[in-house]
Structures are given as structure tokens and as C-alpha cells.
NUDOPA-381237 format. One record per residue (C-alpha): residue number from 1; residue in one letter; chain; y, z, x. Coordinates in steps of 0.02 Angstrom, whole numbers, plus 50000, padded with zeros to 5 digits. Each point is the difference from the previous one (the first is absolute). Layout:
residues N
{NUM,'A','A',{Y,Z,X}}
...
//
This chain:
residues 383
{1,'X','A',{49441,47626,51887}}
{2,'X','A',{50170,50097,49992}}
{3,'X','A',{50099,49869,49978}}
{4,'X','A',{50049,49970,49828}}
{5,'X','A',{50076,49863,49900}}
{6,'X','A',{50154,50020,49862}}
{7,'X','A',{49931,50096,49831}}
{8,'X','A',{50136,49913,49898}}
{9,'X','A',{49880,49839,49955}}
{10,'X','A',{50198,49937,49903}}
{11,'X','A',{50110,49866,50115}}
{12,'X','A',{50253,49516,50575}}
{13,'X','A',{50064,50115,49926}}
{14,'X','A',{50193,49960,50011}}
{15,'X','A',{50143,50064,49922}}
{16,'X','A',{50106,49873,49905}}
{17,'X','A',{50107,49887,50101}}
{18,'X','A',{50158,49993,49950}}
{19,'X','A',{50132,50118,49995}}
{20,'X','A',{49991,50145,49920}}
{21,'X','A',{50162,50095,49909}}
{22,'X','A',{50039,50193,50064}}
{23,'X','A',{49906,50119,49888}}
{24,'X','A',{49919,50169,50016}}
{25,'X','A',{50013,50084,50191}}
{26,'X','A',{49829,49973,50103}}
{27,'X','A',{49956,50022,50166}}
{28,'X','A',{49912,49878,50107}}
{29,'X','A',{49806,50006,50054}}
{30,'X','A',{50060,50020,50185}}
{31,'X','A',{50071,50176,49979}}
{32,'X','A',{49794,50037,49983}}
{33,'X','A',{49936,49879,50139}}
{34,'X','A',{49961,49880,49869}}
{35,'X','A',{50055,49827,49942}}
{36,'X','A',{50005,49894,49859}}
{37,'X','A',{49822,49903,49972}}
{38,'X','A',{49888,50171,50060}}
{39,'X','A',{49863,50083,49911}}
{40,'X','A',{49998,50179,49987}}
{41,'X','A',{49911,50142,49920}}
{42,'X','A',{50028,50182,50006}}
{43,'X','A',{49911,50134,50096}}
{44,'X','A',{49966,50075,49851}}
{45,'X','A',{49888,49881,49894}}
{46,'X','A',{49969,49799,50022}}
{47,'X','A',{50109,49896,49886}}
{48,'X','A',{50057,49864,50100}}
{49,'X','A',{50169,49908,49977}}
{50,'X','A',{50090,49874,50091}}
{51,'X','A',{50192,50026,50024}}
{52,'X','A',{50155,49902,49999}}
{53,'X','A',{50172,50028,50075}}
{54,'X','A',{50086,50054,49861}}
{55,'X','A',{49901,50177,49980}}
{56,'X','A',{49882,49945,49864}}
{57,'X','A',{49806,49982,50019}}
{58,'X','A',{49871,49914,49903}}
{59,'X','A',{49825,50083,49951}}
{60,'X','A',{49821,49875,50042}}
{61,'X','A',{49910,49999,49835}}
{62,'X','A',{49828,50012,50097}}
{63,'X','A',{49911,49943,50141}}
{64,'X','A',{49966,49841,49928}}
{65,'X','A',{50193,49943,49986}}
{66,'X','A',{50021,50096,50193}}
{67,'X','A',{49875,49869,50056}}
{68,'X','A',{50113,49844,49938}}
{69,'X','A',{50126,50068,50124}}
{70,'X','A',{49890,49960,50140}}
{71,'X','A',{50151,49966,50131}}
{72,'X','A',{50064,50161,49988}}
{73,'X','A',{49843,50056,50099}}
{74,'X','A',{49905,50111,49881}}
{75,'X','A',{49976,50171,49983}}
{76,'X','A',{50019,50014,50222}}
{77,'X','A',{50188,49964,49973}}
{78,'X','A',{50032,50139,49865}}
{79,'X','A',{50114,50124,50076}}
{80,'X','A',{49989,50185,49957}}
{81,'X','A',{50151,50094,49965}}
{82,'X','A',{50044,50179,49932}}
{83,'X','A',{49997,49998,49806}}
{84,'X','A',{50189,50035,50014}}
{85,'X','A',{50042,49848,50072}}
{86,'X','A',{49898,49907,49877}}
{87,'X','A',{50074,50087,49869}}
{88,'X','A',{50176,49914,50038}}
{89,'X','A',{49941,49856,49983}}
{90,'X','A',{49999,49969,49813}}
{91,'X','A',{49873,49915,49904}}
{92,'X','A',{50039,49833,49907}}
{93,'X','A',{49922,49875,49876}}
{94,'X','A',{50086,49830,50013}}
{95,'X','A',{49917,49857,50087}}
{96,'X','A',{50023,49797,50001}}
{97,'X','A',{49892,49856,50059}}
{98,'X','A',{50088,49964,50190}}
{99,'X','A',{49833,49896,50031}}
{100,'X','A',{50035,49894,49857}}
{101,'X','A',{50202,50005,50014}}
{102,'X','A',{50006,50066,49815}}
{103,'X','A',{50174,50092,49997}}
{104,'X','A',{49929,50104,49833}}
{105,'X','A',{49987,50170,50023}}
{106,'X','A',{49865,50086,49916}}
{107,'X','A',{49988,50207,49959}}
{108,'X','A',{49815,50062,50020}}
{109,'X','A',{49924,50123,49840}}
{110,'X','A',{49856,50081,50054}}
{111,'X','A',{49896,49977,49865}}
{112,'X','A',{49845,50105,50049}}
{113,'X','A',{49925,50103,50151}}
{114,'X','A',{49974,49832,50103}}
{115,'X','A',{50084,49877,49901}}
{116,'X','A',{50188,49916,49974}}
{117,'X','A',{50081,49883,49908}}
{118,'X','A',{50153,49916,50020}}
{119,'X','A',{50161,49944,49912}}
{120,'X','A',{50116,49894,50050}}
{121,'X','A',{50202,50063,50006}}
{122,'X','A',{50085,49885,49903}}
{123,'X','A',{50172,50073,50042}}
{124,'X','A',{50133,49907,50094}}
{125,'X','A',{50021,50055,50190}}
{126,'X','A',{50177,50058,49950}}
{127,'X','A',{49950,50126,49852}}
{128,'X','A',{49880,50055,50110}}
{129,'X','A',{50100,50059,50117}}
{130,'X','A',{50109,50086,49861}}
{131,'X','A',{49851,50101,49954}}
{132,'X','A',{49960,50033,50183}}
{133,'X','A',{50090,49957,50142}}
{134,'X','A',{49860,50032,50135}}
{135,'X','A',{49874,49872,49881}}
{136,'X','A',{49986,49848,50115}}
{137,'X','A',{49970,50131,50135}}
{138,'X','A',{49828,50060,49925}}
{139,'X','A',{49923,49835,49958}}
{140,'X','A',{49865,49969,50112}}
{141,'X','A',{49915,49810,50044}}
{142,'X','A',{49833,50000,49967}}
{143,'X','A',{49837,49875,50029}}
{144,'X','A',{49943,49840,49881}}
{145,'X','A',{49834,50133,50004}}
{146,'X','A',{50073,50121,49952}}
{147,'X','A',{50111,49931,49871}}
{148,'X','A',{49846,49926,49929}}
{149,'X','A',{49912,50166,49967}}
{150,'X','A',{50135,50078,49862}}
{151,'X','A',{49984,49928,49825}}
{152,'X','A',{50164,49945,49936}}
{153,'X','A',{50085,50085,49842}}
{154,'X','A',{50149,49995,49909}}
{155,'X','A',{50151,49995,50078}}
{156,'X','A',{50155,50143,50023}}
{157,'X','A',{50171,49946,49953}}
{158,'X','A',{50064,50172,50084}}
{159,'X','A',{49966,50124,50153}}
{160,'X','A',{49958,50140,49897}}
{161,'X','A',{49846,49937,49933}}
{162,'X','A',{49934,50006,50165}}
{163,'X','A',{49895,50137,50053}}
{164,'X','A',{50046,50129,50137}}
{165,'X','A',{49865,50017,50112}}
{166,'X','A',{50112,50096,50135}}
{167,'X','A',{49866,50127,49992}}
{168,'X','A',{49947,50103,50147}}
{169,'X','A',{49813,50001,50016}}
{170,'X','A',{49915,50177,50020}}
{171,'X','A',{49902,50029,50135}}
{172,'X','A',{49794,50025,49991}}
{173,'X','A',{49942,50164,49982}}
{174,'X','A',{49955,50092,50176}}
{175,'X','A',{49867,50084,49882}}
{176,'X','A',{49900,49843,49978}}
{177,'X','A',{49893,49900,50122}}
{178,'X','A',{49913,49818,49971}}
{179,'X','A',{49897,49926,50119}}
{180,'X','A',{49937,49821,49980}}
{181,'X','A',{49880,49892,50109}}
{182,'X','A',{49929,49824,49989}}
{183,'X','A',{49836,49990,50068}}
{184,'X','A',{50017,50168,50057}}
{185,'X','A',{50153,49941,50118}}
{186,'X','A',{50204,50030,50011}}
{187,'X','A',{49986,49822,50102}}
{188,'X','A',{49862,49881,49919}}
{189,'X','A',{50100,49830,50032}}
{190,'X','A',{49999,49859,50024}}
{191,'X','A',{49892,49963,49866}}
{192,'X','A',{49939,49825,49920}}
{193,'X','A',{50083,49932,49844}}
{194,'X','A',{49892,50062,49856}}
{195,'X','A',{49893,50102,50080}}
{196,'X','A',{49916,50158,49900}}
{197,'X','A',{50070,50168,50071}}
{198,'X','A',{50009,50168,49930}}
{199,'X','A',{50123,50132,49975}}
{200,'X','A',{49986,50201,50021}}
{201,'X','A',{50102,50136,49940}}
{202,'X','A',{50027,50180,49993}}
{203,'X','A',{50143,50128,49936}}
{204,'X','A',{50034,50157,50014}}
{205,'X','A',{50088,50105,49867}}
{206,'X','A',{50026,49847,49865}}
{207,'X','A',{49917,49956,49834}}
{208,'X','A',{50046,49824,49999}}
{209,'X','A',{49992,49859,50067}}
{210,'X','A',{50067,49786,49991}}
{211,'X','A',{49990,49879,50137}}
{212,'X','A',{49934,49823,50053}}
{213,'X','A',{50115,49895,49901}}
{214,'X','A',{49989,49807,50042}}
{215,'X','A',{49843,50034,50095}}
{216,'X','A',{49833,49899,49962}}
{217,'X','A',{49887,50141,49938}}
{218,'X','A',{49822,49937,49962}}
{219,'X','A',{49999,50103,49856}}
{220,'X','A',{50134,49925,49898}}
{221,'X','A',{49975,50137,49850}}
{222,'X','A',{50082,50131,50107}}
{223,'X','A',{50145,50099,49916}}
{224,'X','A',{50116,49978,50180}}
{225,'X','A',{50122,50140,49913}}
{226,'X','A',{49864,50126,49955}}
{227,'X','A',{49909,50025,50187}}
{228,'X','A',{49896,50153,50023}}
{229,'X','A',{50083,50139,50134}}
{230,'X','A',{49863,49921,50109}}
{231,'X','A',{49889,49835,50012}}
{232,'X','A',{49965,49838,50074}}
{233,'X','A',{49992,49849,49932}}
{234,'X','A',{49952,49820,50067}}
{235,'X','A',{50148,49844,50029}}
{236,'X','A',{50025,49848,50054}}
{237,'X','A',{50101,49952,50135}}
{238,'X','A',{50141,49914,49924}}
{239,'X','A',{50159,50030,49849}}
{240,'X','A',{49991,49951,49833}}
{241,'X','A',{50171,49940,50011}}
{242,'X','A',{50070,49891,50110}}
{243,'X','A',{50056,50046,50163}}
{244,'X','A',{50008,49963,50180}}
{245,'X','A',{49819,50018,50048}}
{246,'X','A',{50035,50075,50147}}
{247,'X','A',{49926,50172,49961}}
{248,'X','A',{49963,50105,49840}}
{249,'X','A',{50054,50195,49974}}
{250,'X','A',{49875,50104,49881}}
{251,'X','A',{50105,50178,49956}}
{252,'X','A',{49948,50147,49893}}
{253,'X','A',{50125,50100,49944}}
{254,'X','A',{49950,50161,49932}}
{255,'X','A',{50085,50152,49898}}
{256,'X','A',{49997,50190,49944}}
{257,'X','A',{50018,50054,49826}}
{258,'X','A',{50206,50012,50022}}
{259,'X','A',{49997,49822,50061}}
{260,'X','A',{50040,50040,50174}}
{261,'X','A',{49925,49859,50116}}
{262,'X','A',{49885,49944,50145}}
{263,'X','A',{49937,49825,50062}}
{264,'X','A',{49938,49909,50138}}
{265,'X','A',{49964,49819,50051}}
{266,'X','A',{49910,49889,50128}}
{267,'X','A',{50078,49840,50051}}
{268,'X','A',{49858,49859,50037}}
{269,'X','A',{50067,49857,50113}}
{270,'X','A',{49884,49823,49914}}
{271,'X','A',{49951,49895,50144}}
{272,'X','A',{50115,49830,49999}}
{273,'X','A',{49861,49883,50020}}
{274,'X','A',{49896,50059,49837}}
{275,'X','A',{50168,49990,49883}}
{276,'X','A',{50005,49873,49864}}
{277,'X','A',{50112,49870,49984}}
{278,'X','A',{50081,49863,49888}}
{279,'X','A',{50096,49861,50068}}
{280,'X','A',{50071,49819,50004}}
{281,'X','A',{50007,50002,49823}}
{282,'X','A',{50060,49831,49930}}
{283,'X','A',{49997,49901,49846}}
{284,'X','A',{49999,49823,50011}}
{285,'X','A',{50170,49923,49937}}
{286,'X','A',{50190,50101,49993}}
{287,'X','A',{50036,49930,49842}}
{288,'X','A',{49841,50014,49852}}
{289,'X','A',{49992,49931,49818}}
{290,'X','A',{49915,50087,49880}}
{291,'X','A',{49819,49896,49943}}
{292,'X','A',{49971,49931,50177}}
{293,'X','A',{49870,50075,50156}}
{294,'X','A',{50057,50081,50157}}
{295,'X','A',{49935,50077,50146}}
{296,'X','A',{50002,50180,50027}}
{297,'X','A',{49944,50042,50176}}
{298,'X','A',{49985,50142,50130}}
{299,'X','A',{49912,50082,50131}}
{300,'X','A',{49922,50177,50034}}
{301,'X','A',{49923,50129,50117}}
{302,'X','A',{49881,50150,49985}}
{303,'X','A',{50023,49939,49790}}
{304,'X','A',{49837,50059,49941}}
{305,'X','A',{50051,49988,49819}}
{306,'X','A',{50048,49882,49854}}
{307,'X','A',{50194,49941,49976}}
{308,'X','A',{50117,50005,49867}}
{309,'X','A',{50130,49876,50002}}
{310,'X','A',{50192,50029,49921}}
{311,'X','A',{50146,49916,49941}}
{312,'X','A',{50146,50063,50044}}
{313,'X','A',{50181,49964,49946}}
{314,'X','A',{50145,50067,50086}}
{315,'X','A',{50124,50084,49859}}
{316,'X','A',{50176,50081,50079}}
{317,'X','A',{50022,50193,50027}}
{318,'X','A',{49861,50038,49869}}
{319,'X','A',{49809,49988,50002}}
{320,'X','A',{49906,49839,50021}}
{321,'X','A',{49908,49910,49883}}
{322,'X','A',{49792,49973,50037}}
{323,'X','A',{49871,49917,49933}}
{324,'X','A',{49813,49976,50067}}
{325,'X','A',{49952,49857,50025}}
{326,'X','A',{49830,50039,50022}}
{327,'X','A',{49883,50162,50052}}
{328,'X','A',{49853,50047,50091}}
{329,'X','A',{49954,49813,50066}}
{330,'X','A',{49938,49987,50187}}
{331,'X','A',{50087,50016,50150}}
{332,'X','A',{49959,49810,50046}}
{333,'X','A',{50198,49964,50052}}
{334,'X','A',{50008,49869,49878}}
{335,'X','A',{50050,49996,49809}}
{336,'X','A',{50041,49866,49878}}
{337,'X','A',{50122,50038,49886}}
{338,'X','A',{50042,49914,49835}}
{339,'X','A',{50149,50046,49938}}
{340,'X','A',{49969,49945,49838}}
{341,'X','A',{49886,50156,49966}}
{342,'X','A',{50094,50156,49937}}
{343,'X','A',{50024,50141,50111}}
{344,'X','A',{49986,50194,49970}}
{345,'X','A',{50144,50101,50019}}
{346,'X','A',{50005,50165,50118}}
{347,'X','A',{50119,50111,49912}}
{348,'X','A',{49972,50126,50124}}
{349,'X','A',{50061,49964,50174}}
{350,'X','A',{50138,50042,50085}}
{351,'X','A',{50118,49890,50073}}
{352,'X','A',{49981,49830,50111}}
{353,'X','A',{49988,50068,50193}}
{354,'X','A',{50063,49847,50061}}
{355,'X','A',{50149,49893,49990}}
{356,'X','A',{49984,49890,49851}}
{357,'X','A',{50179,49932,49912}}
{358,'X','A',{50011,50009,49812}}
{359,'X','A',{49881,49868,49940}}
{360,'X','A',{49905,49960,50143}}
{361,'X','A',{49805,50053,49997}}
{362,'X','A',{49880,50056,50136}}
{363,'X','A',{49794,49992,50023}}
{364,'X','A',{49934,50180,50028}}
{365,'X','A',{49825,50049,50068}}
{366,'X','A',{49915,50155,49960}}
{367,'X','A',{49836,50079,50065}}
{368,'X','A',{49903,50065,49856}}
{369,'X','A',{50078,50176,49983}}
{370,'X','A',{50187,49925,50045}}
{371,'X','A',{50011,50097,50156}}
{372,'X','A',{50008,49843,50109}}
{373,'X','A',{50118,49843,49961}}
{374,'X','A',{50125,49873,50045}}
{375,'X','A',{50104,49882,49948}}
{376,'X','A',{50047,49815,50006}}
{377,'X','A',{50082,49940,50145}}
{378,'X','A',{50068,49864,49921}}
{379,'X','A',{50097,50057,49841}}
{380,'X','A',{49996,49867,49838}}
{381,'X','A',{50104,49964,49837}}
{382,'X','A',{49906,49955,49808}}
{383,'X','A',{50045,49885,49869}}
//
């Protein structure tokens, strides 16, 4: 299949409401046939953006974080346009939580081919604008999801520690070729949740390979950066991270020894009625003392695994505090808990993705491999 996804594995939408001080000249999306809120890519290689009216474009981190965009109509709404055009639309790095109302701003460092981390901009909205007057213009809202997928680090007190990723992409080399199938198809959807499938490849001119990140290999040794130039290799049909479980993308992306690139990737539609799901979570009282029982309940679909259950705590503008409860116990919709036992602490998530005030907790469900979960409906305070 010829169609190709973005190589840069780095980083609804809507630009910042409010108005906006007179900065930097830009022109508007229309003078291209375009408007704010469209995706685009380039005729000359795959990265896809989405735009806003203020000349500035965003960068999709990877297929993954496309698919928690799901109503701007997937990869069938992505508009191609000359690279020049593209091109004048310049690249930016500052994003806030519109799903969650957070009015923090937060720079994105890219941290690693497929990874990011971000810090929050702990400048006032008036310095900011001192050190650029077009800033407010190139923060982009993004998703609870996505939001949720960035650690958190320390924050900048100034502009200038953020980095400038107003990069133009180079296009894949017409040199190269990679051709990947899945089940020896371009189209093998839809497919079952979970089901075993397997993925072929072939290159021409390259000595490398990488590909099949967040993609349920049944060999879980493989080295997903170190491919051979050609291979197959056996999946199942669903992420390792959490996502909208409407479809899955496997990519390879292959090089030549001066690092110029090819790749190629199959979207697989999952059929709707094999998904899992968590829901109606619940806990039995909005207000719980510590020593005393309460009821943790929920329901599921297609869950053919164990649950972990969190504690969550909303915290304001920075990452929330988590502890488990309790791991790997059966998907029975019913738990006990006494919250006179101790709970573990998860260091390592990323922040609440749903609207908890400062102090208030929430129930979360997780299938066994946290791809799957929910939370409470019903929000609750501890003493």
C-alpha cells in the first residue's frame, strides 16, 4: 500500500478564544482553499498537521494520538497540498487542556524518536507577549487523551527555554520503496478485537528498518527499532496504549545508509461490536472515611481480562496523584474496598483525563494491560 503515514513518530482542535494582540504578519488559510480546523499533508511526504487561522500548524505525534481525534474524520479528511503551501504554515509546540478548561499552556520537548514530554509555562500572559507577540496565536487546544499521554516535567519561567520545532520535514527518498501487507492484503478490515494477524514487508535500496510501535506483537522480545530490510512478523489486533478502538495502523519505516527514508502503513478498521468496554463505574458513597467498606462497581463488554482498579485525585494544572487500589482481581463488577488498607502509589501516570477539582478523587477501571478503562461517574471527597 502506497499510502504512507508521517515518519516523524515526535508530536477540537481550536485556537484560543479570546483576543489576540497584533503581532507578526500572516496570511489566512483561505488564500490556499483551506480553513482553520483542516488536516493537511504535503504532496511530497505524509506528515499530517492540522491548521489554525493564524498561519501556524501543529504536527500528530503518531497514529495513535490521530485516532483520539476521531471527529475530524480520519485520515479520508486529510487534504493534500503542495509542500510550499505547507511550508507557510509554521510549525508550533504550545498546547493547553480546552477539554478540561485548564488555561496553562504547556511547551512540548521531544524527548526521543516517538516520545514527548511536557512543561508547563509558568510565565504571565503579559511577559509572554513581550517575548512574542504572535504567542497566544500558536497555542493549540488539545484532548483529555491526549494530554494524558505526555509526562509532566519541570516547568519554564521563560519562552526561550522552549524548543523550536518550526522545522520543515524532508521529504522520503524517491530512491526507496516499502511495501507492507497484513494477511497478504492493502484492505484486511474489519477485523475482530484481538485477533492474531500478521504483517509483511519488503524494501528496496535500505539497510534498516523500525516499525510496529504500540502494536500487540506475539513476540514481545522483538527489538521494534532494529527490523530487518524485510520480514513478517505475527500481531494482535489491538494498541498497547490506549486509544479509540476504532482501528489500529501497523507502519514500517525503513532507511539507506545516509538516513534518507521510506515507509508504509495499513489502516485496519476493528469491528464495533467485538470492542471492549468499561462503564457505569461507581463507588458507593460521595463522601468516604478512611477504615470503613465501600462498594466499587462497574460493568463491561468483550472484557476478557482481569481489572486493575485506581485512585485518582484531581491536583490543578500539574499531574495527578494515583494509587492502586488493587491489581489483577476478576472482572466480576463488584469490589469491596476497605479503606483502611494502604494503597500503592503509581508514580508513573500522566495526568487525570477527566474533570476532577483539587481534592476530589475518582474510581478508575483498567483491563489487565491498561488499554481499556473508565472512570467514576459519580466523583467523591476523603477524610
Amino acid at each position: 500500500m502506497k499510502n504512507k503515514w508521517f515518519l516523524l513518530l515526535t508530536p477540537l482542535l481550536l485556537i484560543l478564544s479570546f483576543l489576540i494582540p497584533a503581532g507578526e504578519p500572516f496570511s489566512a488559510p483561505e488564500e490556499f482553499g483551506l480553513k482553520e480546523g483542516d488536516l493537511i499533508r504535503s504532496d511530497k511526504d505524509n506528515d499530517i498537521f492540522i491548521i489554525n487561522e493564524h498561519d501556524y500548524k501543529r504536527l500528530f505525534l503518531n497514529p495513535v494520538i490521530f485516532n483520539f481525534y476521531g471527529h475530524l474524520g480520519g485520515f479520508g479528511n486529510v487534504k493534500l497540498i503542495s509542500q510550499e503551501t505547507r511550508d507557510s504554515f509554521k510549525t508550533v509546540s504550545f498546547f493547553r487542556n480546552c477539554e478540561n478548561n485548564d488555561q496553562k499552556v504547556y511547551a512540548l520537548e521531544i524527548t526521543g524518536e516517538d516520545t514527548g514530554t511536557f512543561h508547563w509555562l509558568n510565565v504571565d500572559g503579559s511577559a509572554a507577549v513581550a517575548e512574542d507577540a504572535d504567542f497566544f496565536r500558536k497555542v493549540f487546544c488539545i484532548n483529555s487523551k491526549e494530554f494524558g499521554w505526555y509526562n509532566i516535567d519541570s516547568p519554564y519561567t521563560s519562552l526561550s527555554q522552549a524548543p523550536d520545532y518550526s522545522f520543515k520535514v524532508p521529504p522520503p527518498s524517491s530512491s526507496l520503496s516499502v511495501e507492507v501487507k497484513i494477511n497478504g492484503s492493502d484492505n484486511p478490515g474489519p477485523i475482530a478485537w484481538n485477533s492474531i494477524l500478521n504483517v509483511r514487508w519488503t524494501s528496496q535500496n535500505t539497510v534498516r528498518c523500525s516499525g510496529m510501535h504500540y502494536i500487540a506483537l506475539l513476540d514481545g522480545g522483538v527489538d521494534r527499532d532494529n527490523l530487518p530490510t524485510q520480514g513478517n512478523l505475527s500481531f494482535y489486533g489491538r494498541n498497547t496504549v490506549q486509544s479509540n478502538l476504532k482501528n489500529i495502523t501497523p507502519q514500517i519505516l525503513c532507511w539507506d545508509k545516509d538516513d534518507n527514508y521510506a515507509d508504509d502503513y495499513v489502516l485496519i478498521p476493528i469491528k464495533e461490536e467485538s470492542v471492549p468496554s468499561i462503564k457505569n463505574v461507581a463507588i458507593s458513597s460521595t463522601k468516604v472515611n478512611l477504615g470503613e467498606n465501600y462498594q466499587i462497581i462497574w460493568e463491561s463488554e468483550n472484557l476478557n481480562s482481569d481489572v486493575n482498579i485506581l485512585l485518582g485525585k484531581g491536583e490543578s494544572g500539574k499531574k495527578g496523584d494515583f494509587w492502586y487500589i488493587t491489581k489483577s482481581i476478576p472482572n466480576t463488577g463488584n469490589y469491596t474496598w476497605n479503606t483502611g488498607i494502604a494503597v500503592a502509589p503509581d508514580t508513573q501516570r500522566g495526568t487525570l483525563n477527566n474533570n476532577l477539582q483539587p481534592g476530589q478523587y475518582s474510581i478508575i477501571i483498567l483491563n489487565s494491560d491498561e488499554t481499556v478503562f473508565n472512570y467514576s461517574l459519580n466523583n467523591f471527597e476523603m477524610k
